[in-house]
BASE-680992 format. One record per residue (C-alpha): residue number from 0; residue in one letter; x, y, z. Coordinates in steps of 0.05 Angstrom, whole numbers, plus 5000, padded with zeros to 4 digits. Example, Ala and Ser with C-alpha at 12.3 -4.5 7.8 and 13.67 -1.06 7.14 Angstrom:
BEGIN
@num->0; residuo->A; east->5246; north->4910; up->5156
@num->1; residuo->S; east->5273; north->4979; up->5143
This chain:
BEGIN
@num->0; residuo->X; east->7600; north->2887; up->7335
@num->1; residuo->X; east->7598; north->2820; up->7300
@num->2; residuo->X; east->7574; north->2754; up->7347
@num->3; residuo->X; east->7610; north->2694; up->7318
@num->4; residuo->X; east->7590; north->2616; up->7321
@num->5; residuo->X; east->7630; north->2610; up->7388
@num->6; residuo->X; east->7598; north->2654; up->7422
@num->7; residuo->X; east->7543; north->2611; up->7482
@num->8; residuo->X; east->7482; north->2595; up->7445
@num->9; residuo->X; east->7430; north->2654; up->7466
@num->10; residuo->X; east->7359; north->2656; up->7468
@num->11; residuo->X; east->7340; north->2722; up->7414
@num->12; residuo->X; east->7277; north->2750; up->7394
@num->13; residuo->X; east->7267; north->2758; up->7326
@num->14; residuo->X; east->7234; north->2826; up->7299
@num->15; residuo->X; east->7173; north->2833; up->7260
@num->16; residuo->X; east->7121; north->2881; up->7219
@num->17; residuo->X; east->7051; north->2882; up->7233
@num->18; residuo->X; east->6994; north->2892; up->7202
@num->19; residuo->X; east->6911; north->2879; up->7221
@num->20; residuo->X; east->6932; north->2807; up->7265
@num->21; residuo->X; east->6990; north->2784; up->7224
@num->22; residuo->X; east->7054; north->2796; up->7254
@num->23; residuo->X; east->7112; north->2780; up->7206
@num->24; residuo->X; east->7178; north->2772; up->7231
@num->25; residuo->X; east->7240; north->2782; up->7194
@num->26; residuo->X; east->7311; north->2786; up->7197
@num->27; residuo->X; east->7370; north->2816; up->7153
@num->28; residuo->X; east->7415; north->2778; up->7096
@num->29; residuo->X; east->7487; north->2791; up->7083
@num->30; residuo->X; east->7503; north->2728; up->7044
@num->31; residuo->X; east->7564; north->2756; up->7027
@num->32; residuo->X; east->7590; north->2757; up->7100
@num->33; residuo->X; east->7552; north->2699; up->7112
@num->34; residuo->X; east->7514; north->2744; up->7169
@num->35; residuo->X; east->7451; north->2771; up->7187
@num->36; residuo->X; east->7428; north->2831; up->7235
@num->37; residuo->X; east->7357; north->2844; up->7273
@num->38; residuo->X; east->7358; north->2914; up->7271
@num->39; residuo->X; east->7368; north->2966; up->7216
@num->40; residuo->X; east->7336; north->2981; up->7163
@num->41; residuo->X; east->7293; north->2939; up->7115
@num->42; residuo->X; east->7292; north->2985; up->7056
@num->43; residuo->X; east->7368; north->3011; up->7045
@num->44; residuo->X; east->7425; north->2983; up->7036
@num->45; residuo->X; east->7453; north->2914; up->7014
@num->46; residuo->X; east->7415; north->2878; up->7079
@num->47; residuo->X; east->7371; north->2842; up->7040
@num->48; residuo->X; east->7296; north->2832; up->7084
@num->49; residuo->X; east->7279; north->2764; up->7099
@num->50; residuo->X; east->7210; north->2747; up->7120
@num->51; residuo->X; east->7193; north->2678; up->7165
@num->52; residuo->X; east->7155; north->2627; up->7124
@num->53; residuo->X; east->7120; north->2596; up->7180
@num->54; residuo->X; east->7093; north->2663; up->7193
@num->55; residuo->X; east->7073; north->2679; up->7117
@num->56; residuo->X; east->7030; north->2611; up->7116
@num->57; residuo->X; east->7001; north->2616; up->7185
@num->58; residuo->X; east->6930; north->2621; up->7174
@num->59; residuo->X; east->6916; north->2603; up->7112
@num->60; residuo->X; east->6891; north->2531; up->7083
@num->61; residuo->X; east->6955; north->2506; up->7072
@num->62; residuo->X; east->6975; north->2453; up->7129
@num->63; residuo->X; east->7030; north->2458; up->7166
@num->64; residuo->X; east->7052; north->2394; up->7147
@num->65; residuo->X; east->7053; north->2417; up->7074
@num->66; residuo->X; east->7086; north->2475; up->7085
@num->67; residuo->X; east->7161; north->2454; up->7071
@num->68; residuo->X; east->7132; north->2425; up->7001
@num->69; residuo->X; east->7113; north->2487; up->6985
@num->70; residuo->X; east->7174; north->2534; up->7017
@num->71; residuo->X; east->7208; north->2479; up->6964
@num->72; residuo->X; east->7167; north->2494; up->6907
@num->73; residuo->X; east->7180; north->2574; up->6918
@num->74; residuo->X; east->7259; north->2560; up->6931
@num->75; residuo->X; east->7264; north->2543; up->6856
@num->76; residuo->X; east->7232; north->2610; up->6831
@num->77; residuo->X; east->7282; north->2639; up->6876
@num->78; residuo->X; east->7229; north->2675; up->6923
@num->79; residuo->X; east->7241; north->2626; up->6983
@num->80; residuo->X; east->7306; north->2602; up->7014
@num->81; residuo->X; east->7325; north->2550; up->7076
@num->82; residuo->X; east->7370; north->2586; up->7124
@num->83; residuo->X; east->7415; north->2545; up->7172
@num->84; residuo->X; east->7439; north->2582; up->7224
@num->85; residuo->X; east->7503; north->2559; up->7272
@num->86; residuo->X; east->7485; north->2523; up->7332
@num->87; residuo->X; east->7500; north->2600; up->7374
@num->88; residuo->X; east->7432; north->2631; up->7349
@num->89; residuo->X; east->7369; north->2600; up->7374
@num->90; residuo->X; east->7300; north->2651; up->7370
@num->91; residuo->X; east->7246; north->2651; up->7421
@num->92; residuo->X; east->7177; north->2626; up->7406
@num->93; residuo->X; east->7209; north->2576; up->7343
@num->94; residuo->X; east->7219; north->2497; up->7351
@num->95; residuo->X; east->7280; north->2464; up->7315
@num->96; residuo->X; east->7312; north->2400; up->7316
@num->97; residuo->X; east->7376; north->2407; up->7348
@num->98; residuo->X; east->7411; north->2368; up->7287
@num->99; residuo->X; east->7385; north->2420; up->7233
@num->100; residuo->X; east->7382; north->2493; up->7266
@num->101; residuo->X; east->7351; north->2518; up->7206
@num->102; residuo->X; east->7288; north->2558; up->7177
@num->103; residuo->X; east->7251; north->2573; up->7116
@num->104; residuo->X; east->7253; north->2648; up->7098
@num->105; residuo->X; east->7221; north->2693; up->7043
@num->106; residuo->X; east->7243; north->2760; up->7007
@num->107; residuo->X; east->7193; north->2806; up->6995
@num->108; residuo->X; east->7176; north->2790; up->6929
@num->109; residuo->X; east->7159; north->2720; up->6956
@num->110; residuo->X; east->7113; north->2748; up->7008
@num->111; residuo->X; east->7068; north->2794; up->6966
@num->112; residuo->X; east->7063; north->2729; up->6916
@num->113; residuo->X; east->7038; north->2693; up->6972
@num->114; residuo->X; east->6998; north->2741; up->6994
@num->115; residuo->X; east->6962; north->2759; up->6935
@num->116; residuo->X; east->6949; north->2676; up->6916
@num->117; residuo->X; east->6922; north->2648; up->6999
@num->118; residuo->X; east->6904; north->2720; up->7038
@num->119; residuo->X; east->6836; north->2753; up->7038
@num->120; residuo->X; east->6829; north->2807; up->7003
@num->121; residuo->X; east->6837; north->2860; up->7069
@num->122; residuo->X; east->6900; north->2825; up->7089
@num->123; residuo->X; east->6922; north->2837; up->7018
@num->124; residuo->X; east->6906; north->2906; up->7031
@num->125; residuo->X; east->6950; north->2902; up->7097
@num->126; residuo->X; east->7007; north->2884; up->7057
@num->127; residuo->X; east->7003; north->2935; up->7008
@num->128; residuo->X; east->6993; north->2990; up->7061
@num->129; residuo->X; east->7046; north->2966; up->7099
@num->130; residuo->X; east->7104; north->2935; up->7063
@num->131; residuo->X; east->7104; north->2962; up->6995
@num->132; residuo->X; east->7157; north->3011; up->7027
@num->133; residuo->X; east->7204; north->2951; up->7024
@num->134; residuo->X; east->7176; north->2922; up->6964
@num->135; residuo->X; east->7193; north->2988; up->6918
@num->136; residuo->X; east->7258; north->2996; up->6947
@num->137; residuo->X; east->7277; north->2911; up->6934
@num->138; residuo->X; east->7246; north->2909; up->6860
@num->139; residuo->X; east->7326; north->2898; up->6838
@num->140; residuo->X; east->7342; north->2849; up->6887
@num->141; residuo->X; east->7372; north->2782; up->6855
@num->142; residuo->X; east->7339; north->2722; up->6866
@num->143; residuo->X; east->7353; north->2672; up->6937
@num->144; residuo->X; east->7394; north->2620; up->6932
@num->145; residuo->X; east->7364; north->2555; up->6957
@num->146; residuo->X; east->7399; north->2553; up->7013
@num->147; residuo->X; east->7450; north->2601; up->7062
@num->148; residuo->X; east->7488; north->2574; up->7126
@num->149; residuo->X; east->7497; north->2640; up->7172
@num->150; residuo->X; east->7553; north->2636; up->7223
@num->151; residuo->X; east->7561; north->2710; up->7251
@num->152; residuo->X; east->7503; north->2762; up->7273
@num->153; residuo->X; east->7525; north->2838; up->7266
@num->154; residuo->X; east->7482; north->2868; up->7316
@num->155; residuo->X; east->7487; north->2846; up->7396
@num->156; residuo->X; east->7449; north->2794; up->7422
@num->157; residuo->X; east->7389; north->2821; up->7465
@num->158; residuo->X; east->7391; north->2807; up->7540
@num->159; residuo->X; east->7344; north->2745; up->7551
@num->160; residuo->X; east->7308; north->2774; up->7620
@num->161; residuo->X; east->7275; north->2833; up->7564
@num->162; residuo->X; east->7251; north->2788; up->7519
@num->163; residuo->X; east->7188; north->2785; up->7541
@num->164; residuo->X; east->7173; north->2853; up->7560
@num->165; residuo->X; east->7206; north->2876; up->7490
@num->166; residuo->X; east->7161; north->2827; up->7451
@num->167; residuo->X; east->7096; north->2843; up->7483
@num->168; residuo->X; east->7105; north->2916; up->7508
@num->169; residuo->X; east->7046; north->2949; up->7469
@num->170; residuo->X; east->6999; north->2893; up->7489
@num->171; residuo->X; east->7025; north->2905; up->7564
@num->172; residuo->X; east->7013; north->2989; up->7549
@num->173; residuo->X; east->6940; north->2966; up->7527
@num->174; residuo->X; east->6915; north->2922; up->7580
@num->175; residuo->X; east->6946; north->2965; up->7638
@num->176; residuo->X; east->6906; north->3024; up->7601
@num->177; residuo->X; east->6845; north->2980; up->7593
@num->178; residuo->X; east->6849; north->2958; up->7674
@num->179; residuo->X; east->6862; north->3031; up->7698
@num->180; residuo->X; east->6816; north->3077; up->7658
@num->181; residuo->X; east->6759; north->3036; up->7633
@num->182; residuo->X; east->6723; north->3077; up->7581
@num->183; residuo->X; east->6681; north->3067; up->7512
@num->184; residuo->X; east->6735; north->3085; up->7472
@num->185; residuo->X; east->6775; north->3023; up->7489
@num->186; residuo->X; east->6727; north->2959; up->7466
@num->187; residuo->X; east->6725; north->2909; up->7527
@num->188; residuo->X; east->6690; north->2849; up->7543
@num->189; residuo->X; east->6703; north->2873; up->7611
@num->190; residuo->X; east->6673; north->2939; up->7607
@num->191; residuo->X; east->6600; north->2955; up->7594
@num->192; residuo->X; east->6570; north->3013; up->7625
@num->193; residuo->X; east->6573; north->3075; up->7607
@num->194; residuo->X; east->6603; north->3148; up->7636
@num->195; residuo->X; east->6547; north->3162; up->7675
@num->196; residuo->X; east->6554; north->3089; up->7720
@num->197; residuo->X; east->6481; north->3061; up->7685
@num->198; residuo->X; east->6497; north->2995; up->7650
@num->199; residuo->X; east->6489; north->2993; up->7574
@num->200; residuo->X; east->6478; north->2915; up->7578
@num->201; residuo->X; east->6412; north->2890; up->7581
@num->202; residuo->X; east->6424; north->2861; up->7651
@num->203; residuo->X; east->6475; north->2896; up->7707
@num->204; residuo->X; east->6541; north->2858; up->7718
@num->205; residuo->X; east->6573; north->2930; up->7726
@num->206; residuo->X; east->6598; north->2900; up->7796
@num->207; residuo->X; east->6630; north->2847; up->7767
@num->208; residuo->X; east->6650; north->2886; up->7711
@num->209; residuo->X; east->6691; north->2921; up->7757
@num->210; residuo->X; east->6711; north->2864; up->7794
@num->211; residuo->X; east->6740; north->2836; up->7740
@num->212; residuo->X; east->6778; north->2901; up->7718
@num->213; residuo->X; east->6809; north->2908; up->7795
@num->214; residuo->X; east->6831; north->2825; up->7779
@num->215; residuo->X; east->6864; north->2845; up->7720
@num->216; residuo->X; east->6890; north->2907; up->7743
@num->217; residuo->X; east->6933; north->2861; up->7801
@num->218; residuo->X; east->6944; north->2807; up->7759
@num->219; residuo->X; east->6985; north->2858; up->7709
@num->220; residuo->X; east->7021; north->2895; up->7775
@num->221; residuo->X; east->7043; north->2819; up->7792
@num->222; residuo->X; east->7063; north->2799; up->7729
@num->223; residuo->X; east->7106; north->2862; up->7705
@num->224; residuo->X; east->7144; north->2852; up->7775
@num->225; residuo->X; east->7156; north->2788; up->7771
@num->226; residuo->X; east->7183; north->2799; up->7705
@num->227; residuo->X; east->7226; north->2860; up->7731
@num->228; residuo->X; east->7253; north->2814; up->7786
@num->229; residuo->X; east->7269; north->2747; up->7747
@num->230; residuo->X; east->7349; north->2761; up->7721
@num->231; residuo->X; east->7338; north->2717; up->7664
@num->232; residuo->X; east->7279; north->2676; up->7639
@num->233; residuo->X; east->7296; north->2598; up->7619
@num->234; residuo->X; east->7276; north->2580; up->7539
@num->235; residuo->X; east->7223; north->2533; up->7563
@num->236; residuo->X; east->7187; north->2580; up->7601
@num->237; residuo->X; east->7186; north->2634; up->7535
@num->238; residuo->X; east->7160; north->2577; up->7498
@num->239; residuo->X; east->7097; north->2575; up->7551
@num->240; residuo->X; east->7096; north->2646; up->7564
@num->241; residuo->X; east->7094; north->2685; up->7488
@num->242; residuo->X; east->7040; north->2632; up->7463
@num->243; residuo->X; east->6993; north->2659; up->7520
@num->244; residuo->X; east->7006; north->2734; up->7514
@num->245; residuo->X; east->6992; north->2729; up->7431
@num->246; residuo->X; east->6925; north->2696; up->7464
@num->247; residuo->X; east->6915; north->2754; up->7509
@num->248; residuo->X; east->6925; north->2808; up->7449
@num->249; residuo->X; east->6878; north->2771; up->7399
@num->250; residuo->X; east->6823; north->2762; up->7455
@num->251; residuo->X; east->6829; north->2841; up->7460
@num->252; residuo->X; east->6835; north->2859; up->7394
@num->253; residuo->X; east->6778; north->2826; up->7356
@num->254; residuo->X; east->6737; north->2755; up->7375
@num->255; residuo->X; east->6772; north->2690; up->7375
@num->256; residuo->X; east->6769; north->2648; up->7319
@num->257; residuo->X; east->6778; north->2569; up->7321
@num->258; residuo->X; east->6848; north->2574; up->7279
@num->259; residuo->X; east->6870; north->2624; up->7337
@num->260; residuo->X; east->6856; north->2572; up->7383
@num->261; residuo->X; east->6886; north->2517; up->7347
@num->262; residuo->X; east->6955; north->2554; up->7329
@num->263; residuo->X; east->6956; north->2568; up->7410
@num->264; residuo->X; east->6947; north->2500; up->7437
@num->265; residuo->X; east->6989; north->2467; up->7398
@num->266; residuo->X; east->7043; north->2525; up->7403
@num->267; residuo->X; east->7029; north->2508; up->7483
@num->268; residuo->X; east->7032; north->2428; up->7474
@num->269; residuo->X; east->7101; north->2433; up->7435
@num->270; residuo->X; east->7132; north->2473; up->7482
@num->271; residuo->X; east->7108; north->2408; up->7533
@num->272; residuo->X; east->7134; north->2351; up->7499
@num->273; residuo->X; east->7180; north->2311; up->7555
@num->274; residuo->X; east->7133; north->2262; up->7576
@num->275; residuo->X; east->7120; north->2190; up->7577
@num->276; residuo->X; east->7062; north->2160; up->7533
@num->277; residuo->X; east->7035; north->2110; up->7585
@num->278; residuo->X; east->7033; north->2158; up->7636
@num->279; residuo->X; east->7025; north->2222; up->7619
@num->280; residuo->X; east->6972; north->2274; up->7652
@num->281; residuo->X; east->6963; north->2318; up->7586
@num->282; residuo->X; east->6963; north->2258; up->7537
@num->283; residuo->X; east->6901; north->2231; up->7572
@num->284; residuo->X; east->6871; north->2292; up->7591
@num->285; residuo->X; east->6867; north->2303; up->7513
@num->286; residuo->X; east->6856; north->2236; up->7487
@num->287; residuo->X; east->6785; north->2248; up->7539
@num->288; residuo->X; east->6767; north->2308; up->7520
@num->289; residuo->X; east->6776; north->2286; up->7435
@num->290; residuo->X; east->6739; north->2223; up->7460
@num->291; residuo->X; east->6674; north->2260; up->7487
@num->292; residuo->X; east->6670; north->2306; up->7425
@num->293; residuo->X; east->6673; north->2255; up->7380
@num->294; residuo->X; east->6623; north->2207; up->7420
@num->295; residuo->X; east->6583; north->2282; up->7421
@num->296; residuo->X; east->6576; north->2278; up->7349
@num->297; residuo->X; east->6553; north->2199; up->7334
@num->298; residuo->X; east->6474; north->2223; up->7329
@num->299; residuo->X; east->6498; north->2264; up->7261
@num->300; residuo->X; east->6547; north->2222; up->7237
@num->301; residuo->X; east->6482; north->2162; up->7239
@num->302; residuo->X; east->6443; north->2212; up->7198
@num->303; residuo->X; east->6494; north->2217; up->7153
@num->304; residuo->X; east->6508; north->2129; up->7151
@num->305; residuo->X; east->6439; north->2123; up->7155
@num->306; residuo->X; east->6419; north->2168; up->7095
@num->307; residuo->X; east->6482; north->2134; up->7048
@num->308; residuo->X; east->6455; north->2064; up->7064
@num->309; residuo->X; east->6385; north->2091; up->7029
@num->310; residuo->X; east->6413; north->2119; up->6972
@num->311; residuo->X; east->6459; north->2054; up->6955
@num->312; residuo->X; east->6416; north->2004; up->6981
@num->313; residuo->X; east->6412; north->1972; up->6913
@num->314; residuo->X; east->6492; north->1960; up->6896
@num->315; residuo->X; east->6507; north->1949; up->6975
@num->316; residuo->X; east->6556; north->1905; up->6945
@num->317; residuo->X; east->6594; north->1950; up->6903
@num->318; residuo->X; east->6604; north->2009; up->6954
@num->319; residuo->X; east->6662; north->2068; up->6938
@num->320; residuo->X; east->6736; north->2051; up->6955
@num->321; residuo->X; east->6751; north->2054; up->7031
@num->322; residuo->X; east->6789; north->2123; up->7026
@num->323; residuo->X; east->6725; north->2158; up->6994
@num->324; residuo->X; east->6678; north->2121; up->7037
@num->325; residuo->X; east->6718; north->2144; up->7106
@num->326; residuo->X; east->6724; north->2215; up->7075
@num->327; residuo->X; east->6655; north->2227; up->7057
@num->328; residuo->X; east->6613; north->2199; up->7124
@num->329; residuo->X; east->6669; north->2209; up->7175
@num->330; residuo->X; east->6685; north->2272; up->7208
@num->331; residuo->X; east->6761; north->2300; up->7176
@num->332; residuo->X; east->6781; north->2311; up->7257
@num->333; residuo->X; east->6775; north->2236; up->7263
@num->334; residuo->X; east->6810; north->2210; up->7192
@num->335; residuo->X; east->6869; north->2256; up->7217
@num->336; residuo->X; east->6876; north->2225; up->7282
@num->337; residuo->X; east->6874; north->2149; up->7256
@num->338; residuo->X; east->6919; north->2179; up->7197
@num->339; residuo->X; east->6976; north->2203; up->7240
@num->340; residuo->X; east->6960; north->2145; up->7298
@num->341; residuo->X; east->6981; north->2100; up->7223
@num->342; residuo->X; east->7038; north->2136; up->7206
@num->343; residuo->X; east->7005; north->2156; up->7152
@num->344; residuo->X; east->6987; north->2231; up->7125
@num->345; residuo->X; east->6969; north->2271; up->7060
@num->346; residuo->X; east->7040; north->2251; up->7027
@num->347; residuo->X; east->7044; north->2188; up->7036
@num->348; residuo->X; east->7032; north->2144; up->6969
@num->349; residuo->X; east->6971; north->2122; up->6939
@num->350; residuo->X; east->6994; north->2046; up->6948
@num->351; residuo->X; east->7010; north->2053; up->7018
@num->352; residuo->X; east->6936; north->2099; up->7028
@num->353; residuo->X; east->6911; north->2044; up->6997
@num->354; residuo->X; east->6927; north->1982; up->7031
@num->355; residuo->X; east->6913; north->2020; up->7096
@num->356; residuo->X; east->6856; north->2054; up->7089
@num->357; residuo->X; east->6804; north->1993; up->7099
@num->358; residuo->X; east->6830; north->1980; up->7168
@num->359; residuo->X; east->6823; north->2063; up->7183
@num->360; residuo->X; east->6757; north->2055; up->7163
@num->361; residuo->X; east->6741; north->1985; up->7201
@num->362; residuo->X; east->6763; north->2023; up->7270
@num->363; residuo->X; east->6718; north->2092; up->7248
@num->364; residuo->X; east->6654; north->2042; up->7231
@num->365; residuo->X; east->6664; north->2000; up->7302
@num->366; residuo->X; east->6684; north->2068; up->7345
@num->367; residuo->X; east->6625; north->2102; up->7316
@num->368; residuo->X; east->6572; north->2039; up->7325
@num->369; residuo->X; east->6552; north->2053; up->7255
@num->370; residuo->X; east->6576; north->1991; up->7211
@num->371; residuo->X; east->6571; north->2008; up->7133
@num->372; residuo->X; east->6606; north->1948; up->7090
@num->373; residuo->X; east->6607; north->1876; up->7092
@num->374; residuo->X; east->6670; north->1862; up->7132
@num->375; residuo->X; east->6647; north->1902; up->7188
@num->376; residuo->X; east->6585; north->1871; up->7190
@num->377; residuo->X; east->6618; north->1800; up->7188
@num->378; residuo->X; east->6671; north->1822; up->7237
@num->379; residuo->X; east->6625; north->1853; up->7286
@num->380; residuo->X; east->6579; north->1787; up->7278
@num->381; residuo->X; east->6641; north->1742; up->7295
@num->382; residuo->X; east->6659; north->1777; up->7355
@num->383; residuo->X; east->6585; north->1779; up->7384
@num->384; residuo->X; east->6580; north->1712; up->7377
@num->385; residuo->X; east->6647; north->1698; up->7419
C-alpha cells in the first residue's frame, strides 16, 4: 500500500547495512513512480539501492561543510543524486530545513568509489565483504539523474513509539546480556575478574565491578519500560535519544575515538538549537569550557611564537601574509572558531580571506598574549598607554 504526499507528516526510520562501525542507511528508488520503499530487497528487481551521503562521508577528512561540493561533483558522473522528498516523509536522526526536505543519496557504484578513494584499507574490506552482493547484481544500472522529487512511499509507515527499540534492538540484546551474565567472552570495561571470583586487574574493584553491572542492569529494566509505556515518542526527543544509544554501542564495541565524540555532540547540540544567544545555559557552558582549553594550551603555542620570532628575527619586517602566519602558529580549533564567528569558512574567496584575515589574526595574537607583527605591537602599546 502506497502512502501519498497527503498523508500527516510521520516521523520514519530509515534502514541501513552495517559493517565493522559504519552503518549505512539506504532506501529504495522507483523514479519511474516517483516512489521509494524501506523494505525489500536491495539486489532484485527495478528498486534501485540508494545509499545516504552523509553517512558515506562520515568519518573521513572531508568536512561536513564540504560535503555538498563534493555530493555535487559526484552528481555529474551520475554516481550521486539530491533527493527531495514531499513535506509527508521526515526520517529520524536527519536535520533538514523545512523549506528544502531533501537529501543527498548514492548508488552503489558511487559508494564503493568513495570507498576505495577516503576509507582505510579494512573498511574497504568491509565494503567488499558486505555489499558486493548489491554491487554484482547493480553493474547495469543507468546512471542518477541529478536530481528526483519523491511524492509517494510503497511500503507503510512504521509506528513512531518502535522506533527506537527497532533502531537499537541488537545494542539493547547486548547490554542486557552484558548486565545479566558477565563473562570473558563478552569484552567489558565493566567486567574484570575472572570465573573463579579472583580479579584479573592489577588492583580489586570486583565490588564495584559489580556494582556497576547491578546499575546498568536497572538502568536497562527502566529504560525498556519506559519505552514500552510511552504511546508515541515526540521527534525532538529521537533527535536526543538515537545520538546517545550510537554512543552507548561504540563505547561497547571498541574505544572511543575523538571523531566519535565530535559527530555525537554536535548530533546532541543540533537537536538543541531553540535558544537565545544572550542567555543561553549551553552557549556559555561551551564558550567556558573552549575558553579553558584554549587558555590550557598558551605555554605551547609561546614555544611555538617564541621559536618563529628566532628564526625571522632578521626580516621582522617582511613576515608571511596574515592567513599563513595564523595557520602556522595558531591552533586550527581556534582559526575555525574566529572563521565561522566572521562569517567566513574554507569557501569563501581569496579576496574576502584576504581582507579579513589580519583582523583574525590581531584577536588570536591579543587572546593568546603572544604579539608577533608590528600592528599588534603598536596596538597593544596604544591601549596600555590609555
Amino acid at each position: 500500500m502506497a502512502m501519498s504526499a497527503t498523508a500527516c507528516t510521520t516521523l520514519q526510520q530509515l534502514p541501513y547495512r552495517s559493517f565493522g562501525t559504519r552503518k549505512i542507511r539506504y532506501i529504495c528508488l522507483d523514479s519511474a513512480k516517483n516512489s521509494f520503499m524501506l523494505t525489500g530487497c536491495l539486489t532484485e528487481g527495478s528498486m534501485v539501492p540508494l545509499f545516504l551521503g552523509a553517512d558515506i562521508f562520515s568519518i573521513t577528512d572531508i568536512r561536513s561543510e564540504n560535503h555538498t561540493r563534493h555530493h555535487g561533483k559526484f552528481a555529474k558522473k551520475g554516481l550521486s543524486t539530491k533527493v527531495t522528498f514531499s513535506q509527508a516523509f521526515r526520517f529520524q536522526g536527519i536535520k533538514v530545513s523545512a523549506a528544502d526536505n531533501s537529501l543527498w543519496f548514492y548508488n552503489i557504484q558511487g559508494l564503493f568509489r568513495i570507498a576505495f578513494e577516503m576509507y582505510s584499507v579494512q573498511e574497504q574490506l568491509g565494503v567488499l565483504e558486505n555489499l558486493q552482493d548489491i554491487w554484482k547484481s547493480r553493474i547495469h544500472d543507468s546512471p542518477l539523474q541529478m536530481s528526483y522529487s519523491l511524492s509517494a512511499q510503497l511500503d507503510p509507515t512504521l509506528p513512531t513509539s518502535t522506533l527506537v527499540e527497532q533502531y537499537d534492538q541488537d545494542l539493547k540484546l547486548k547490554l542486557m546480556s552484558q548486565a545479566r551474565h558477565p563473562s570473558k567472552s563478552i569484552p567489558s570495561p565493566l567486567v574484570g575478574s575472572d570465573t573463579d571470583g579472583t580479579s584479573s586487574n592489577p588492583h580489586d574493584f570486583s565490588h564495584s565491578e559489580r556494582g556497576f553491572s547491578s546499575q546498568l542492569n536497572q538502568k536497562l529494566q527502566c529504560l525498556e519500560v519506559k519505552l514500552c509505556s510511552e504511546s508515541e515518542l515526540r521527534p525532538e526527543q529521537l533527535e536526543t535519544i538515537v545520538p546517545l544509544l550510537e554512543i552507548i554501542e561504540r563505547c561497547i564495541s571498541r574505544q572511543l575515538e575523538e571523531c566519535d565524540v565530535a559527530e555525537t555532540v554536535l548530533a546532541l547540540l543540533q537537536a538543541r538549537q531553540r535558544y537565545s544567544v544572550y542567555s543561553s545555559h549551553l552557549l556559555n557552558s561551551v564558550g567556558r569550557w573552549l575558553g579553558q582549553q584554549f587558555h590550557a594550551a598558551n605555554g605551547t603555542i609561546s614555544l611555538k611564537v617564541e621559536d618563529f620570532k628566532e628564526q625571522h628575527i632578521e626580516r621582522i619586517a617582511d613576515l608571511p601574509p596574515a592567513e599563513e602566519l595564523a595557520t602556522e602558529l595558531f591552533p586550527e580549533a581556534m582559526r575555525t572558531l574566529l572563521l565561522h564567528w566572521m562569517g567566513l569558512n574554507e569557501d569563501s574567496t581569496v579576496e574576502k580571506r584576504h581582507s579579513e584575515y589580519p583582523i583574525l589574526l590581531l584577536i588570536l595574537e591579543f587572546a593568546n598574549h603572544n604579539l608577533i607583527t608590528g600592528v599588534a605591537h603598536v596596538l597593544y602599546s596604544s591601549l596600555i598607554c590609555k
